[in-house]
C-alpha atoms as an extended CHARMM CRD file, in Angstrom:
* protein
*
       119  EXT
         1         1  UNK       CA             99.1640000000      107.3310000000       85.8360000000  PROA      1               0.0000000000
         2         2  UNK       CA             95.7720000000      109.0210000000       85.4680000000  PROA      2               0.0000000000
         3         3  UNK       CA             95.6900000000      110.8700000000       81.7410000000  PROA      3               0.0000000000
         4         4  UNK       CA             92.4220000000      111.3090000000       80.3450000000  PROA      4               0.0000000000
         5         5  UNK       CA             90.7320000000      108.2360000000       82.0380000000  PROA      5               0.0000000000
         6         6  UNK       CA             90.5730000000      106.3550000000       78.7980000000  PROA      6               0.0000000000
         7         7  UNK       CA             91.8870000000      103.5110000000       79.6030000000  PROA      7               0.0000000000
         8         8  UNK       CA             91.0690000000      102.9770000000       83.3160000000  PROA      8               0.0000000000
         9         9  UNK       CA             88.3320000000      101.3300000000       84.5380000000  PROA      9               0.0000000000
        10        10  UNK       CA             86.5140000000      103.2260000000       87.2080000000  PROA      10              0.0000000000
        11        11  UNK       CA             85.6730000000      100.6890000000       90.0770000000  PROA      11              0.0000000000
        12        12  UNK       CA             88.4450000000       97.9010000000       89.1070000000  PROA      12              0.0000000000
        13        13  UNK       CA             91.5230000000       99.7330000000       88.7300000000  PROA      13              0.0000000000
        14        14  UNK       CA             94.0530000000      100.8840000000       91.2810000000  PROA      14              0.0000000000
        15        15  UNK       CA             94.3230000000      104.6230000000       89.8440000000  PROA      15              0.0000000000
        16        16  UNK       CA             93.0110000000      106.6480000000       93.3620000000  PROA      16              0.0000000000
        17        17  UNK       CA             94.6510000000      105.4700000000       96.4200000000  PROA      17              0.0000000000
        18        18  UNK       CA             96.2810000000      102.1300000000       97.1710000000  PROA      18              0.0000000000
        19        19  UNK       CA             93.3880000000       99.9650000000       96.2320000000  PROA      19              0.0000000000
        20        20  UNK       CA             90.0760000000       99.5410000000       93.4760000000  PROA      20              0.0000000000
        21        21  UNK       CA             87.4460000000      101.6930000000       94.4770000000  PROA      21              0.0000000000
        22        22  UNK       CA             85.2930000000       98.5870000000       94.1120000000  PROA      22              0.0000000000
        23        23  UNK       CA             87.5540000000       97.0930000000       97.3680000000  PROA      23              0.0000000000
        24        24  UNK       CA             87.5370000000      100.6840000000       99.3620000000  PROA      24              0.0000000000
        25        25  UNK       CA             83.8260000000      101.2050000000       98.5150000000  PROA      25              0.0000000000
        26        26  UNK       CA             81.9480000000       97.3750000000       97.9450000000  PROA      26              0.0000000000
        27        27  UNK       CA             78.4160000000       98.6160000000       99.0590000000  PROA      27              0.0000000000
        28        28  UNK       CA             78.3090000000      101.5860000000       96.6980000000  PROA      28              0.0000000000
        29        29  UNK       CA             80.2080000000       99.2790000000       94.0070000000  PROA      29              0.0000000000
        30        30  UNK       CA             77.1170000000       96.9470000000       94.5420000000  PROA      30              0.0000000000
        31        31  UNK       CA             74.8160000000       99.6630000000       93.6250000000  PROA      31              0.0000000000
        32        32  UNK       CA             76.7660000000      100.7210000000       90.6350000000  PROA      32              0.0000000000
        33        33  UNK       CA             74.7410000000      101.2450000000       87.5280000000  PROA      33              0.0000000000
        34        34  UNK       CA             77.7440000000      100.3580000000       85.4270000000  PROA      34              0.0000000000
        35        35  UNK       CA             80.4670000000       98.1600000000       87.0060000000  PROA      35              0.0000000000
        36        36  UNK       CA             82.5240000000       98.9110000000       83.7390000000  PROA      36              0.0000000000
        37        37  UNK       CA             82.6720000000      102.2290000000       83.4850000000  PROA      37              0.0000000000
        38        38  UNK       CA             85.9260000000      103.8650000000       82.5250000000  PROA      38              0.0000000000
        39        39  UNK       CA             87.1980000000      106.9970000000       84.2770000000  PROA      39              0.0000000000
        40        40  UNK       CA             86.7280000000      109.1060000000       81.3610000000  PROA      40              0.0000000000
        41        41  UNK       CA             82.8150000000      108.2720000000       81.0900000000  PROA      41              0.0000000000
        42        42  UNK       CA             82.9330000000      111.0630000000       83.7760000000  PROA      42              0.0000000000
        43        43  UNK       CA             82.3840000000      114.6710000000       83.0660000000  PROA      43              0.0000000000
        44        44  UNK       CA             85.3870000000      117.3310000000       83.6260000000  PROA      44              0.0000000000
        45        45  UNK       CA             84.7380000000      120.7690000000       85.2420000000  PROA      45              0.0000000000
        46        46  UNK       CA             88.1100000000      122.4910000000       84.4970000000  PROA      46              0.0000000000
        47        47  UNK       CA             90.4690000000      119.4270000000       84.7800000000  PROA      47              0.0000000000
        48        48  UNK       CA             88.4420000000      118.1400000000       87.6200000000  PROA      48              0.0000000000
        49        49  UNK       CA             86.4790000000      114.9360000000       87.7010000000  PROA      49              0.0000000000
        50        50  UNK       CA             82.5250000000      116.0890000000       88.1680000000  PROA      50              0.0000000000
        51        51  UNK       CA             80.5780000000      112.7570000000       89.2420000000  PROA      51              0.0000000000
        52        52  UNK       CA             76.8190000000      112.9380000000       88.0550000000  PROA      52              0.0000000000
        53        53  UNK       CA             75.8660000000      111.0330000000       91.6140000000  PROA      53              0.0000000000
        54        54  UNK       CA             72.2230000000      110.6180000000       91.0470000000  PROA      54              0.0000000000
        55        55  UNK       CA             73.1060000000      108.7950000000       87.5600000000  PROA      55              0.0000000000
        56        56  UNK       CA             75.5720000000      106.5430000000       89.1840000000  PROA      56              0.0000000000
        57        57  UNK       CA             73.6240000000      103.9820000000       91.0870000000  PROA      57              0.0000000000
        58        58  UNK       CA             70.1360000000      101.8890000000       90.7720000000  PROA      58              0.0000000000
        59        59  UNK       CA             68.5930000000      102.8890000000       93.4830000000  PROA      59              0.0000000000
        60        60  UNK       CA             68.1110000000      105.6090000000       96.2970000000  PROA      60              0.0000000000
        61        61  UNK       CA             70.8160000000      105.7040000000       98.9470000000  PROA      61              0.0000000000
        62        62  UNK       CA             70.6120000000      105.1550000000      102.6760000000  PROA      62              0.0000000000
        63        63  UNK       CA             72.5530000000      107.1320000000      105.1450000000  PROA      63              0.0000000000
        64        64  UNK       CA             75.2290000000      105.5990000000      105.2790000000  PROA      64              0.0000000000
        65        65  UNK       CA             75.7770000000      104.9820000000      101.8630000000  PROA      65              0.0000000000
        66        66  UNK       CA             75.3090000000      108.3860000000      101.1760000000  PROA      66              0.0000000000
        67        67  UNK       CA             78.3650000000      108.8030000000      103.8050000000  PROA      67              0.0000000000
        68        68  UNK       CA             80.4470000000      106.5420000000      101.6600000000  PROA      68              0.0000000000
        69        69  UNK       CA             79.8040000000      108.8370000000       99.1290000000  PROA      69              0.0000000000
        70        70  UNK       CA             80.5820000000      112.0400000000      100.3860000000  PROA      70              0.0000000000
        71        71  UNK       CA             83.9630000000      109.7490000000      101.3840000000  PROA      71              0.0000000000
        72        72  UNK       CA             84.4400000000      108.4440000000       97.3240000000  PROA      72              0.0000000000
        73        73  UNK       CA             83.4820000000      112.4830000000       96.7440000000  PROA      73              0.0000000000
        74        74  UNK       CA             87.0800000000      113.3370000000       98.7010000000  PROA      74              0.0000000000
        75        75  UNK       CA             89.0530000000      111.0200000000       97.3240000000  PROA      75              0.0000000000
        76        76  UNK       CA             88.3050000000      111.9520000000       94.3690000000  PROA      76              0.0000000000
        77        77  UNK       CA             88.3560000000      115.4530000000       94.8070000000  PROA      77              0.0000000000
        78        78  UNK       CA             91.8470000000      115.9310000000       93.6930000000  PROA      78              0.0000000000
        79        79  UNK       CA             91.7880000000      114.1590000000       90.7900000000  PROA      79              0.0000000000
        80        80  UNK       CA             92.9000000000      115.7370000000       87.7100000000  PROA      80              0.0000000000
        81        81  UNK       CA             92.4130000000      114.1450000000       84.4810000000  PROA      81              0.0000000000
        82        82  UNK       CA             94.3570000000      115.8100000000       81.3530000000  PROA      82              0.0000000000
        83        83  UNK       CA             92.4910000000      114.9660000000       77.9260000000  PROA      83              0.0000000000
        84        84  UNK       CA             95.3960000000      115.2670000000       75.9570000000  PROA      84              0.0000000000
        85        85  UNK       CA             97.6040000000      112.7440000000       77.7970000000  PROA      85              0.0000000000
        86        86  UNK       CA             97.2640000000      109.1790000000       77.7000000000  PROA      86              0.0000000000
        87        87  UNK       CA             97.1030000000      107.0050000000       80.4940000000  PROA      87              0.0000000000
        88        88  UNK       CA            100.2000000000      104.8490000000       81.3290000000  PROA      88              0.0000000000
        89        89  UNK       CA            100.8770000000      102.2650000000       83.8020000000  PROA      89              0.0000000000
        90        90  UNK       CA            103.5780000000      102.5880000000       86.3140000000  PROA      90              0.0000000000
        91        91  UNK       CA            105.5800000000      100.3150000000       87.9110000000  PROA      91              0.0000000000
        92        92  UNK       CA            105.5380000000      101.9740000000       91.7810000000  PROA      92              0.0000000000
        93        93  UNK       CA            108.7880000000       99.2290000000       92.7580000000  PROA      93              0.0000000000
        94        94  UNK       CA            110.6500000000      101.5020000000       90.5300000000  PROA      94              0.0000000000
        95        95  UNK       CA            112.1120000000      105.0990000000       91.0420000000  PROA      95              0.0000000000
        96        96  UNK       CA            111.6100000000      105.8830000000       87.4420000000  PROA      96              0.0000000000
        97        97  UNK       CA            107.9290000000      103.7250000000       87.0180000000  PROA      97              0.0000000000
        98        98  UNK       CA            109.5070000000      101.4870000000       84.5920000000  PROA      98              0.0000000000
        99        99  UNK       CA            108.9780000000       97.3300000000       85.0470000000  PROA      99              0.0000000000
       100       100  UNK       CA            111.9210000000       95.2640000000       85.0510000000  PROA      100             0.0000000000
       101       101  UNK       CA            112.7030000000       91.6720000000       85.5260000000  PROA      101             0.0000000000
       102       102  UNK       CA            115.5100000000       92.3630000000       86.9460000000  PROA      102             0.0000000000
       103       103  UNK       CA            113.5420000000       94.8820000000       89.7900000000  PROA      103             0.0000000000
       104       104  UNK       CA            110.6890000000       92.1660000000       90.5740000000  PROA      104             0.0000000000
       105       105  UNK       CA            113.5000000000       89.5200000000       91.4150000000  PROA      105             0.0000000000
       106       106  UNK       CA            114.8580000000       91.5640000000       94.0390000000  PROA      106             0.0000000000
       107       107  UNK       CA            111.2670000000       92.4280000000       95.2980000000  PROA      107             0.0000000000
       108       108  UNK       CA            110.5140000000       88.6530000000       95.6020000000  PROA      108             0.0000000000
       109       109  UNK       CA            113.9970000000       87.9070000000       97.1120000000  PROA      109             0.0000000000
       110       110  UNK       CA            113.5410000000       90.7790000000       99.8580000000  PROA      110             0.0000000000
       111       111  UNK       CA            110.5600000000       89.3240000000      101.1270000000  PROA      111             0.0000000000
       112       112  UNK       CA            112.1520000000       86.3300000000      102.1670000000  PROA      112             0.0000000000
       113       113  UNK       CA            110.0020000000       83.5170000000      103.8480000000  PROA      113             0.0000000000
       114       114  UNK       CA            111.3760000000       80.7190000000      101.9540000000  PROA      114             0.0000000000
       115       115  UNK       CA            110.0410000000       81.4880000000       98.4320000000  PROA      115             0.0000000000
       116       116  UNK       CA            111.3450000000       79.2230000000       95.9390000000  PROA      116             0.0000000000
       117       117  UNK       CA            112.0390000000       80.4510000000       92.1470000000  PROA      117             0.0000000000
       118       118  UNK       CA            110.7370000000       77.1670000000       90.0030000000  PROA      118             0.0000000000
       119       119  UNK       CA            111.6320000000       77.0760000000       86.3390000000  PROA      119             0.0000000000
């Protein structure tokens, strides 16, 4: 869960959408000044993430990599970060976000295919 961006890398971690932004976006991650950044290196305009694009990557973009940005540019659009609230991971198998043994067993077992537990 997305707090003040602290602790999230900005590229590597699943934190907007399903996926890294490095695996929705590999071109533009190529280009990427700083493949570490964390969210929070980015500036906030009232809450909202404000991306300082031209600072972002090592060289001019092309076309179409300036469409992939305009696409990063709505995905991150509604991002919110909240600099008084850390970040926290969440565990999305679980109603309340919380990890349990107990919860990935039944994961494992409901995907069936033969998978064998070895200890």
């Amino acid at each position: 869960l997305v707090g003040n961006g602290r602790s999230i890398l900005f590229w590597e971690d699943v934190w907007c959408g399903d996926s890294p932004l490095r695996a929705e976006f590999p071109r533009l991650f190529r280009l990427a000044l700083n493949k570490n950044s964390l969210v929070k290196d980015f500036s906030m305009l009232n809450g909202f993430m404000e991306v300082n694009w031209a600072d972002l990557f090592s060289c001019l973009l092309l076309d179409g990599e300036i469409h992939m940005v305009s696409r990063l540019k709505e995905a991150l659009s509604n991002i919110i970060l909240f600099p008084e609230v850390k970040d926290r991971l969440l565990w999305i198998h679980d109603n309340k976000g919380v990890f349990s043994v107990r919860k990935l067993t039944e994961l494992l077992l409901s995907v069936g295919g033969g998978f064998k537990f070895q200890f």
